[in-house]
N, CA and C atoms as an extended XYZ file, in Angstrom:
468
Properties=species:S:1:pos:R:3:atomname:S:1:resname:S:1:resid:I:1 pbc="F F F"
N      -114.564       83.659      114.282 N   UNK     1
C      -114.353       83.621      112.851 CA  UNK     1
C      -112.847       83.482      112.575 C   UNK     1
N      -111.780       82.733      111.773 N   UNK     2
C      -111.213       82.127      111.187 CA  UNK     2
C      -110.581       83.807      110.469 C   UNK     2
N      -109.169       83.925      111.165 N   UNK     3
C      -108.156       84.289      110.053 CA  UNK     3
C      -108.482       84.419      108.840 C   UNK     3
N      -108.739       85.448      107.873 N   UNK     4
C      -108.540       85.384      106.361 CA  UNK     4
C      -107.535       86.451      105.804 C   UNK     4
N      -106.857       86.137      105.227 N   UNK     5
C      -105.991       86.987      104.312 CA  UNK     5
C      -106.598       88.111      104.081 C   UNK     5
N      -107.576       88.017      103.318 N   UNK     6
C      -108.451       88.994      102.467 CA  UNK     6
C      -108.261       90.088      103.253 C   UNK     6
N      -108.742       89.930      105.065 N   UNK     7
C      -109.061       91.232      105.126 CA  UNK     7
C      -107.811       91.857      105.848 C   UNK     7
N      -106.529       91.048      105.932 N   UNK     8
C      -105.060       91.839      106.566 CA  UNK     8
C      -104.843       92.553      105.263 C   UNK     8
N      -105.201       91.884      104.219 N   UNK     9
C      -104.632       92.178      102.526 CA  UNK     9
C      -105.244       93.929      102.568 C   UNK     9
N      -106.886       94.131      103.234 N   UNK    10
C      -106.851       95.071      103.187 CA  UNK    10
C      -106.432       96.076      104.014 C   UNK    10
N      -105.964       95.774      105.342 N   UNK    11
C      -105.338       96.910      106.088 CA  UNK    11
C      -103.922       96.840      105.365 C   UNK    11
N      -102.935       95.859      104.939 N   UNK    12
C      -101.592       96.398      104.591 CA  UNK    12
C      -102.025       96.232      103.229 C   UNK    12
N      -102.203       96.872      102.122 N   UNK    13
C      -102.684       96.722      100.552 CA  UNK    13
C      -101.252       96.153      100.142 C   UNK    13
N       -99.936       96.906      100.732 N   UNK    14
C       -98.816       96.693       99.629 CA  UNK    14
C       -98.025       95.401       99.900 C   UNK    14
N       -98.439       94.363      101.005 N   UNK    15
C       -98.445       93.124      101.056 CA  UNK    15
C       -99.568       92.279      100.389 C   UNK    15
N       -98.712       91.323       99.451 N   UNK    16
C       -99.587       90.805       98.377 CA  UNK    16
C       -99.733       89.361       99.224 C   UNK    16
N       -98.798       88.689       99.821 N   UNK    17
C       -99.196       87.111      100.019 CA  UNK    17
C       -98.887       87.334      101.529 C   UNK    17
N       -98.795       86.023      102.339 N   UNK    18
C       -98.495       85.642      103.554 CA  UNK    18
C       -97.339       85.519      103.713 C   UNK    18
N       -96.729       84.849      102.469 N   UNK    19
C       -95.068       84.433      102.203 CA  UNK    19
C       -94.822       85.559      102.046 C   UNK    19
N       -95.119       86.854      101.296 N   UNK    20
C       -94.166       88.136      101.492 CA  UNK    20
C       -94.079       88.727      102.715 C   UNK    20
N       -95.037       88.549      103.713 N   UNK    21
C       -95.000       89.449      104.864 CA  UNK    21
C       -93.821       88.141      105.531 C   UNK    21
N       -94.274       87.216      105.620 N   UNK    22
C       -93.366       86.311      106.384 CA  UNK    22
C       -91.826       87.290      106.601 C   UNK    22
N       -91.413       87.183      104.992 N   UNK    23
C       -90.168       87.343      104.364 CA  UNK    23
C       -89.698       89.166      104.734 C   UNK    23
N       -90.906       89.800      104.643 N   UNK    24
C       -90.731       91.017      105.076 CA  UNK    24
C       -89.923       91.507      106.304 C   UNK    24
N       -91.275       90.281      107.966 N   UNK    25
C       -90.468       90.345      108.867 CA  UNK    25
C       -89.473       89.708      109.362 C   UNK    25
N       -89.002       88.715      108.432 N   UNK    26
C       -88.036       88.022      108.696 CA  UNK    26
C       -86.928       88.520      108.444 C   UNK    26
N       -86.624       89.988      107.580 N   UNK    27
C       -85.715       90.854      106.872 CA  UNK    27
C       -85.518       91.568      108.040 C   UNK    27
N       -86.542       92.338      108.402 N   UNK    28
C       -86.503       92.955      109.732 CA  UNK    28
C       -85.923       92.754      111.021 C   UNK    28
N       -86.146       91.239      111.048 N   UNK    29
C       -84.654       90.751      112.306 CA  UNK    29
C       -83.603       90.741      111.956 C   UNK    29
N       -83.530       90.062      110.853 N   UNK    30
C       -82.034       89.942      110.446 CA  UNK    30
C       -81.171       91.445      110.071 C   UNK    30
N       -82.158       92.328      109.751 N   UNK    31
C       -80.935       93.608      109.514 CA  UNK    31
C       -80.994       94.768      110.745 C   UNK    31
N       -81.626       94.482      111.821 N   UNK    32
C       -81.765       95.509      112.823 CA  UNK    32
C       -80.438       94.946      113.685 C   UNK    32
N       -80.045       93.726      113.573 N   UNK    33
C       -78.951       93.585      114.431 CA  UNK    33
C       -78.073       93.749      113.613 C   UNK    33
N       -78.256       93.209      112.244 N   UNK    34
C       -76.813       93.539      111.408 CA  UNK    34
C       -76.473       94.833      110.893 C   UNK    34
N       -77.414       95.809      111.074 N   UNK    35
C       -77.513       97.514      111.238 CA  UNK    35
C       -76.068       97.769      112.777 C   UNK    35
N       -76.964       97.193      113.460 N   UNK    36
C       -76.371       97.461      115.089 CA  UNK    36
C       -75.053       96.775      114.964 C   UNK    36
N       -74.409       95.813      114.484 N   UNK    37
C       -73.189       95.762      114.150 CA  UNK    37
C       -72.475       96.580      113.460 C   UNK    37
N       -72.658       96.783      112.456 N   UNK    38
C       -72.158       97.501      111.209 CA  UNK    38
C       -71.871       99.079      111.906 C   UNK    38
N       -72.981       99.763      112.423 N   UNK    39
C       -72.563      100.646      113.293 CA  UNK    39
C       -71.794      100.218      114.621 C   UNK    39
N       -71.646       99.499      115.153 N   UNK    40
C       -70.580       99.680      116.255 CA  UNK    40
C       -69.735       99.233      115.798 C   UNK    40
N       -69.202       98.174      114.675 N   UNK    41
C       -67.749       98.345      114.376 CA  UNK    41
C       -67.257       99.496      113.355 C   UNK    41
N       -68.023      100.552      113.393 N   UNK    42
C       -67.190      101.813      112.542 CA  UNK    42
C       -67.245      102.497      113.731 C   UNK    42
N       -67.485      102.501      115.018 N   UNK    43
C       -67.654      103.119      116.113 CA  UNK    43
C       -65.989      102.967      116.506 C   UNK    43
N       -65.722      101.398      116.754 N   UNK    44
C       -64.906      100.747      117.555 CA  UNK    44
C       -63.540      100.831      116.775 C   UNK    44
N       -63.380      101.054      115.130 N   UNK    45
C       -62.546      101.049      114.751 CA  UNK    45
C       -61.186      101.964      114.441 C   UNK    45
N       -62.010      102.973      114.911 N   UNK    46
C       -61.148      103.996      115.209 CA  UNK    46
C       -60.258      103.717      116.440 C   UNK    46
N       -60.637      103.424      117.403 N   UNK    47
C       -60.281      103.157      118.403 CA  UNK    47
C       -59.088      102.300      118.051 C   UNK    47
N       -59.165      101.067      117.754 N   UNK    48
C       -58.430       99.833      117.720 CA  UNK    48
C       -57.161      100.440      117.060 C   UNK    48
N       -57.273      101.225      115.658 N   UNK    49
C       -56.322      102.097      114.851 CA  UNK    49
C       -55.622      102.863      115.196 C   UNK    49
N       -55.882      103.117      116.926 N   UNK    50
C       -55.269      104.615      117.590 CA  UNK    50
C       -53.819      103.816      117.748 C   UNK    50
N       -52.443      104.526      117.583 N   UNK    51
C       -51.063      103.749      118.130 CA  UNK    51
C       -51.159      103.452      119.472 C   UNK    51
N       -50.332      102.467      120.169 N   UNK    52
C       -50.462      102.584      121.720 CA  UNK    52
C       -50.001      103.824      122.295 C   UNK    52
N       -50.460      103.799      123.241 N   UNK    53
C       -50.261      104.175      124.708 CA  UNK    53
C       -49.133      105.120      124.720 C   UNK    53
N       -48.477      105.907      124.887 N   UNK    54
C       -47.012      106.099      125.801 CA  UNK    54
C       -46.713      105.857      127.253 C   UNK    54
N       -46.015      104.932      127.647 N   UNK    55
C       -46.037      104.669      129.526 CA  UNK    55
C       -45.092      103.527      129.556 C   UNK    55
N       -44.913      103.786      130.746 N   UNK    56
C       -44.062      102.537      130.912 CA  UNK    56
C       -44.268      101.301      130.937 C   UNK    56
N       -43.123      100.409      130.793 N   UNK    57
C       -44.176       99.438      130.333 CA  UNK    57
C       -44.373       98.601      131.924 C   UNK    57
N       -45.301       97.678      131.133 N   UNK    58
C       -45.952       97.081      132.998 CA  UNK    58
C       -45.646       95.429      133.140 C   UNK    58
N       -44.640       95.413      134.399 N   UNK    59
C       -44.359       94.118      134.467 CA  UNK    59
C       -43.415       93.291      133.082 C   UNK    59
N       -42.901       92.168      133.568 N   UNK    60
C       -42.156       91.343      132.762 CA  UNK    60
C       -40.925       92.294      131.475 C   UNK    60
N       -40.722       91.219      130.697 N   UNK    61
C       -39.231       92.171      130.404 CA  UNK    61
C       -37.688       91.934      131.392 C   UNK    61
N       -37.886       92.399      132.531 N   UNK    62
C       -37.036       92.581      133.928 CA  UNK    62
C       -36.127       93.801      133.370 C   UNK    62
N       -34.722       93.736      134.011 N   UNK    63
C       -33.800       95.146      133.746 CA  UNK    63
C       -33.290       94.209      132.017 C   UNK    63
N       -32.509       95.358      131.751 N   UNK    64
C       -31.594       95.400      130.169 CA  UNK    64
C       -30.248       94.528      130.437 C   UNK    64
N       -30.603       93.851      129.686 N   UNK    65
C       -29.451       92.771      129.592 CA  UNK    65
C       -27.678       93.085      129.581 C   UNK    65
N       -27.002       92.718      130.473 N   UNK    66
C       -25.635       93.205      130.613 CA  UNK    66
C       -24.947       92.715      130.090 C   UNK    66
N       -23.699       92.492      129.800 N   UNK    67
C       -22.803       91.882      129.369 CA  UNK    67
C       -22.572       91.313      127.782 C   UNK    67
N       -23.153       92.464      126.721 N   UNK    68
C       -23.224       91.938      125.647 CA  UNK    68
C       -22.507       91.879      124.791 C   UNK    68
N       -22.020       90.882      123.969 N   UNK    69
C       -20.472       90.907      123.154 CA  UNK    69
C       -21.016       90.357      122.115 C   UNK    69
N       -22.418       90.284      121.268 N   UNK    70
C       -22.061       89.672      119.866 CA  UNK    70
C       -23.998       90.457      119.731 C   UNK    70
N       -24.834       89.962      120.583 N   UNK    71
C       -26.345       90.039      120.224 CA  UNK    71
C       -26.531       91.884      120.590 C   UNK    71
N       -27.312       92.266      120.044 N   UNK    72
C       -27.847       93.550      120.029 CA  UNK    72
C       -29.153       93.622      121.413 C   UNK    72
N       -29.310       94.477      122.450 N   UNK    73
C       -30.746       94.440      123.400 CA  UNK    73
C       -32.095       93.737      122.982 C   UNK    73
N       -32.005       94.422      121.421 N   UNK    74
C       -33.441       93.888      120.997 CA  UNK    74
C       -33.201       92.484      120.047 C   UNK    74
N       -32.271       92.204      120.395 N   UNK    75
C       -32.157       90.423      119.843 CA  UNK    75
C       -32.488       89.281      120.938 C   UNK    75
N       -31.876       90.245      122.203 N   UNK    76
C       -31.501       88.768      123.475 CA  UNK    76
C       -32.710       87.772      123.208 C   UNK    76
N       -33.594       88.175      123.430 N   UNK    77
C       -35.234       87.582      124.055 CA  UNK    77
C       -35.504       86.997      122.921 C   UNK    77
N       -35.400       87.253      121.393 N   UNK    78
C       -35.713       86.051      120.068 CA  UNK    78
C       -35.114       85.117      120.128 C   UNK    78
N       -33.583       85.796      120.051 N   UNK    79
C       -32.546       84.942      120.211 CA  UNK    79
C       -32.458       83.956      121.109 C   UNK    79
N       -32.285       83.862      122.307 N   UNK    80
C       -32.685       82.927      123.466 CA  UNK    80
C       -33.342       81.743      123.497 C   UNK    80
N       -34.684       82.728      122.792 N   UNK    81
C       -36.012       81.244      122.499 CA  UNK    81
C       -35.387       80.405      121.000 C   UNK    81
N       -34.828       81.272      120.453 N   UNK    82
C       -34.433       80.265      119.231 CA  UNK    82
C       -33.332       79.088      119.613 C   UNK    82
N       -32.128       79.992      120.329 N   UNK    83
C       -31.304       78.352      120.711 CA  UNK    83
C       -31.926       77.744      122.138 C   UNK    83
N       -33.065       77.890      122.438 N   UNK    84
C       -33.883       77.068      123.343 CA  UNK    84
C       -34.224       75.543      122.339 C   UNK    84
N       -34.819       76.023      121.494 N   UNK    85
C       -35.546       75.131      120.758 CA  UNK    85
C       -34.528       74.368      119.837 C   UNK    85
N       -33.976       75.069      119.059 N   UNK    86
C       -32.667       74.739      118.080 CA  UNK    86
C       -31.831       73.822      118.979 C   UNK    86
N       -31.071       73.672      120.560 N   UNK    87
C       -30.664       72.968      120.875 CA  UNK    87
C       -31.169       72.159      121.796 C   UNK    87
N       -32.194       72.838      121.827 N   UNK    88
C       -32.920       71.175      122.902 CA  UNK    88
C       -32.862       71.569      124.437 C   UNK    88
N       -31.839       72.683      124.751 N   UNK    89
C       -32.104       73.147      125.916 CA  UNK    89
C       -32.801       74.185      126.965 C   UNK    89
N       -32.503       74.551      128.364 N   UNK    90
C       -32.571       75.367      128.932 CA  UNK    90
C       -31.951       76.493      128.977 C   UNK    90
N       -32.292       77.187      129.726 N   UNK    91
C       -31.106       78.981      130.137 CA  UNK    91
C       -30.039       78.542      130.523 C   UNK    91
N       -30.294       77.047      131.791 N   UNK    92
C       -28.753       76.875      132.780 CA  UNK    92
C       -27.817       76.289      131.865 C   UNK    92
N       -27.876       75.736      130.557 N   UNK    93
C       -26.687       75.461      129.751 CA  UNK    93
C       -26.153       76.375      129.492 C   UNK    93
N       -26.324       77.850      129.457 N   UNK    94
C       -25.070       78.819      129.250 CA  UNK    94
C       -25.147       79.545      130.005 C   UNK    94
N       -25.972       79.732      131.410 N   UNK    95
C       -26.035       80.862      131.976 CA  UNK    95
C       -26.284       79.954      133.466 C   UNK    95
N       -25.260       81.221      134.363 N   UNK    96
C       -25.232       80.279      136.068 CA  UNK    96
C       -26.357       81.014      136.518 C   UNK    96
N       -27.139       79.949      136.916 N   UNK    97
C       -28.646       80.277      137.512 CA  UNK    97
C       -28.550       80.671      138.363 C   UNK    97
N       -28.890       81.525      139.653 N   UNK    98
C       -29.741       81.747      140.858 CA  UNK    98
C       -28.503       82.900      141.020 C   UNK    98
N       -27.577       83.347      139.737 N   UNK    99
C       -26.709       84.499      140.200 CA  UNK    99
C       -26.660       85.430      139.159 C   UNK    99
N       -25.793       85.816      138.738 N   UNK   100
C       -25.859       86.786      137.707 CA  UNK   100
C       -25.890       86.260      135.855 C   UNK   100
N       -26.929       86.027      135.618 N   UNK   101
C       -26.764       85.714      134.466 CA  UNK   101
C       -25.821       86.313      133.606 C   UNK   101
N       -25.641       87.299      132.933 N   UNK   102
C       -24.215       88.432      132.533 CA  UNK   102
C       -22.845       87.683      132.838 C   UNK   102
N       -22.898       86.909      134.418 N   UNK   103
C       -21.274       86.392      134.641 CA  UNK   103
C       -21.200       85.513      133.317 C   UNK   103
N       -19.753       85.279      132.880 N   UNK   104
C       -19.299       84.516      132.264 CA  UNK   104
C       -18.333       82.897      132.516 C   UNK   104
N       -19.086       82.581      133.986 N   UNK   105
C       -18.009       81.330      134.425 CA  UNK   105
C       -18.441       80.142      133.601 C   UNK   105
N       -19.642       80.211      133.203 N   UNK   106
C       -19.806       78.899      132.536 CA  UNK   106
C       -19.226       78.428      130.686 C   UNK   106
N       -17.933       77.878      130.830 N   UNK   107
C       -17.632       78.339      129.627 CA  UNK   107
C       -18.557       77.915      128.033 C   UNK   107
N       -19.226       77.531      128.338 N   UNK   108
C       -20.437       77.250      127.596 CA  UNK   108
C       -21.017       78.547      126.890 C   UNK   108
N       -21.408       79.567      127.512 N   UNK   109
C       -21.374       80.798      127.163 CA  UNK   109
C       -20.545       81.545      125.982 C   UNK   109
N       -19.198       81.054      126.538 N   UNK   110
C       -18.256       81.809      125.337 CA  UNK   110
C       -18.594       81.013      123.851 C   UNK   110
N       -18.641       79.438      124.142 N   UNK   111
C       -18.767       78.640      122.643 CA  UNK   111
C       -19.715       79.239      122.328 C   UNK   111
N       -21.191       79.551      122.850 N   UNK   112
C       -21.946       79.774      122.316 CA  UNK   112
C       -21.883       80.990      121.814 C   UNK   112
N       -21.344       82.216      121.902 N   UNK   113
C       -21.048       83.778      121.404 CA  UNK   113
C       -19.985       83.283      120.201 C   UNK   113
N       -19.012       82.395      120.231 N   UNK   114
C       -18.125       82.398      119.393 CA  UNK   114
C       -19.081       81.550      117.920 C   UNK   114
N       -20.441       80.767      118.420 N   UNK   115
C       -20.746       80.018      117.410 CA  UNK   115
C       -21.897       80.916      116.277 C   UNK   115
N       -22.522       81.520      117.610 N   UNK   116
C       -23.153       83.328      117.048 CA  UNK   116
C       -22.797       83.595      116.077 C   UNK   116
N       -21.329       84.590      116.567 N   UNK   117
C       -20.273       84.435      115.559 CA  UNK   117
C       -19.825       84.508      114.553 C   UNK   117
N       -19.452       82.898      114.280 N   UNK   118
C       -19.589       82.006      113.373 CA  UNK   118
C       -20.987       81.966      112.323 C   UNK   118
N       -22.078       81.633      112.782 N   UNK   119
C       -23.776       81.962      111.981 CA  UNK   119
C       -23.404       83.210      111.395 C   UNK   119
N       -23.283       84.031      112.099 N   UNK   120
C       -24.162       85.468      111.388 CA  UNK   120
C       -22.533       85.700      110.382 C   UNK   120
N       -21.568       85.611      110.245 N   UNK   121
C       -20.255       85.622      109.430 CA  UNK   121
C       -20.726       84.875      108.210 C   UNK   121
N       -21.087       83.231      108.178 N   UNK   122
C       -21.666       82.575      107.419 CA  UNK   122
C       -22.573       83.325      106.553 C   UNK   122
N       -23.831       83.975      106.858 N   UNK   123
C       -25.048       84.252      106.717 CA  UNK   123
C       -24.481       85.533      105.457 C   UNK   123
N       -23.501       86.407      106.247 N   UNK   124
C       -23.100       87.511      105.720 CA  UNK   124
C       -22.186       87.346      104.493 C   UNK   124
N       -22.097       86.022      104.051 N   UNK   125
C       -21.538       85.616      102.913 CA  UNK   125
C       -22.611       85.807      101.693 C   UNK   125
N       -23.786       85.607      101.804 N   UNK   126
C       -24.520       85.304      100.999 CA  UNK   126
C       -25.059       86.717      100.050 C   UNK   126
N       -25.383       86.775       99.208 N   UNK   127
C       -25.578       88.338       98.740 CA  UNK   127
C       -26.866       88.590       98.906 C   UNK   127
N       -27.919       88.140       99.126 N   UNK   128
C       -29.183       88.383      100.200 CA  UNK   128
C       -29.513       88.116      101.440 C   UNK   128
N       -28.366       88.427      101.907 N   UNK   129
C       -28.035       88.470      103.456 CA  UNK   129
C       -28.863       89.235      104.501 C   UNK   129
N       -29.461       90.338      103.837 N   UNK   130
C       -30.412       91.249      104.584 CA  UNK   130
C       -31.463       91.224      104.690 C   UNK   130
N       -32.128       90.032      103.795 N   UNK   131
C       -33.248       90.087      104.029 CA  UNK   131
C       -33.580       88.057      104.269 C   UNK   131
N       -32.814       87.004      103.884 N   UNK   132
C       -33.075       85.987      104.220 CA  UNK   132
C       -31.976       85.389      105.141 C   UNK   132
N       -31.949       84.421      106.105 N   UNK   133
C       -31.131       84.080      106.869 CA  UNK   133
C       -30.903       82.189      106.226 C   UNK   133
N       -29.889       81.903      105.742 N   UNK   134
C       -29.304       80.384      105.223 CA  UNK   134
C       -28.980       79.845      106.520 C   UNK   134
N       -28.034       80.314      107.096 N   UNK   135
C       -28.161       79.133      108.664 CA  UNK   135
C       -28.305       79.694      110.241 C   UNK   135
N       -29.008       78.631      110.683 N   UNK   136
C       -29.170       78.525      112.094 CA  UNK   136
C       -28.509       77.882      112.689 C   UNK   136
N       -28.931       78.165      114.093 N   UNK   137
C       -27.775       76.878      115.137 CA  UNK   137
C       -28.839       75.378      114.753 C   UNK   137
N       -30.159       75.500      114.480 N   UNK   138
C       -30.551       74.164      114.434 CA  UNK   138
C       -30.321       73.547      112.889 C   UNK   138
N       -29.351       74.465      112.221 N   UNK   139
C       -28.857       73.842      110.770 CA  UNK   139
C       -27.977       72.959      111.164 C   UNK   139
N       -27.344       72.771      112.048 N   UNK   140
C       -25.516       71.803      112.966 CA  UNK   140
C       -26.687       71.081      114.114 C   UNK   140
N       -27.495       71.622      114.324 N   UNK   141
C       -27.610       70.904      115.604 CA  UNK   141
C       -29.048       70.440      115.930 C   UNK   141
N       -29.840       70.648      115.438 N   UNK   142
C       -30.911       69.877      114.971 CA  UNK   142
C       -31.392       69.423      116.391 C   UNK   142
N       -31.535       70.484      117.042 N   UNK   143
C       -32.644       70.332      118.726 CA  UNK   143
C       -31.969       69.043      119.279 C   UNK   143
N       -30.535       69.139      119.331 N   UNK   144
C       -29.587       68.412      120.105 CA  UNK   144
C       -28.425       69.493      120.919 C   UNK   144
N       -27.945       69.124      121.599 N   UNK   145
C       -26.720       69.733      122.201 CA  UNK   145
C       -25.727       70.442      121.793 C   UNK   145
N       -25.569       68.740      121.191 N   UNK   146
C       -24.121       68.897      120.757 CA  UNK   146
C       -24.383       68.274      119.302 C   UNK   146
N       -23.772       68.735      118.222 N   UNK   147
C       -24.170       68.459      116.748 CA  UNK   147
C       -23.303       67.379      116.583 C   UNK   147
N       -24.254       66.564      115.672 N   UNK   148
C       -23.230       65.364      114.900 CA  UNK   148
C       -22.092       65.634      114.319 C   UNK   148
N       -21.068       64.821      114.131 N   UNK   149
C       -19.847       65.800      113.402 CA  UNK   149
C       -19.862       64.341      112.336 C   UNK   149
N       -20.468       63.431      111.870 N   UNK   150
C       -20.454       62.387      110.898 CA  UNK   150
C       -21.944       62.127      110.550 C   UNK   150
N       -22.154       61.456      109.399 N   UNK   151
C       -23.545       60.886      108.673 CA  UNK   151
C       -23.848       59.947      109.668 C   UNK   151
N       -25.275       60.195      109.796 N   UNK   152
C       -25.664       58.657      110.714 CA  UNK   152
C       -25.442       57.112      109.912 C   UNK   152
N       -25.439       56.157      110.334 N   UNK   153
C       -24.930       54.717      109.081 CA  UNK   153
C       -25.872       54.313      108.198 C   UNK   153
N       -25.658       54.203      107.236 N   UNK   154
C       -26.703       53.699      106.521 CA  UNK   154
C       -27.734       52.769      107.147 C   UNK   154
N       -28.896       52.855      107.073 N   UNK   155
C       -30.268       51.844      107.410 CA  UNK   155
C       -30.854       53.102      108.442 C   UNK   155
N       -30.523       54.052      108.905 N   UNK   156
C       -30.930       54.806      109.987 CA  UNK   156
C       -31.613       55.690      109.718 C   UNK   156
């Protein structure tokens, strides 16, 4: 005998159609996992909120930078990557590789502390100096070396 409504209608009375039960258990999947989310991220979020760690730290970094005459410890490593990019180069343009970075033989080094310098003197002109920065080294030098010191010629 053939499925009839009629008589599921009478074991569940408070299901009226086929389309409501459909919809019933179709509610039922969808919120038993989205239950089971909802509880594990109020589980997990505490967690994530805790401050780090105290310990040392692990790997990379290396020792504290020596020889400093213009940048602050916690500048070197921004700083660095910025005139990486700003001039187009590597570390070995101001620093003698495979020895003590800190030495000062490459006089490249000094222009570059004296041009430092120069930026942050500039910068400190401005009367919102503390909170926005007006020039960079890639304001002169525009991910080149060595900066133009004339307009390129007209048509260029």
């Amino acid at each position: 005998m053939p499925w009839r409504w009629t008589s599921a209608a009478r074991l569940t009375p408070h299901v009226k159609s086929p389309r409501e039960c459909c919809r019933r258990m179709s509610a039922r999947y969808i919120m038993l996992p989205m239950r089971l989310t909802v509880s594990l991220l109020l589980l997990l979020l505490p967690l994530c909120a805790q401050p780090p760690q105290e310990g040392g730290k692990k790997g990379g970094g290396g020792p504290a930078p020596k020889n400093l005459k213009i940048l602050k410890p916690e500048e070197v490593r921004p700083a660095m990557g910025a005139y990486t990019r700003s001039l187009g180069v590597t570390c070995d343009f101001c620093h003698v590789m495979g020895g003590d970075k800190a030495s000062d033989d490459n006089p490249k080094k000094n222009t570059a502390r004296m041009m430092i310098a120069m930026v942050k003197e500039i910068n400190a002109k401005f009367p919102d100096a503390a909170t926005k920065t007006y020039v960079t080294c890639y304001t002169c030098h525009n991910g080149k070396s060595t900066p133009a010191t004339a307009a390129p010629p007209p048509g260029q």
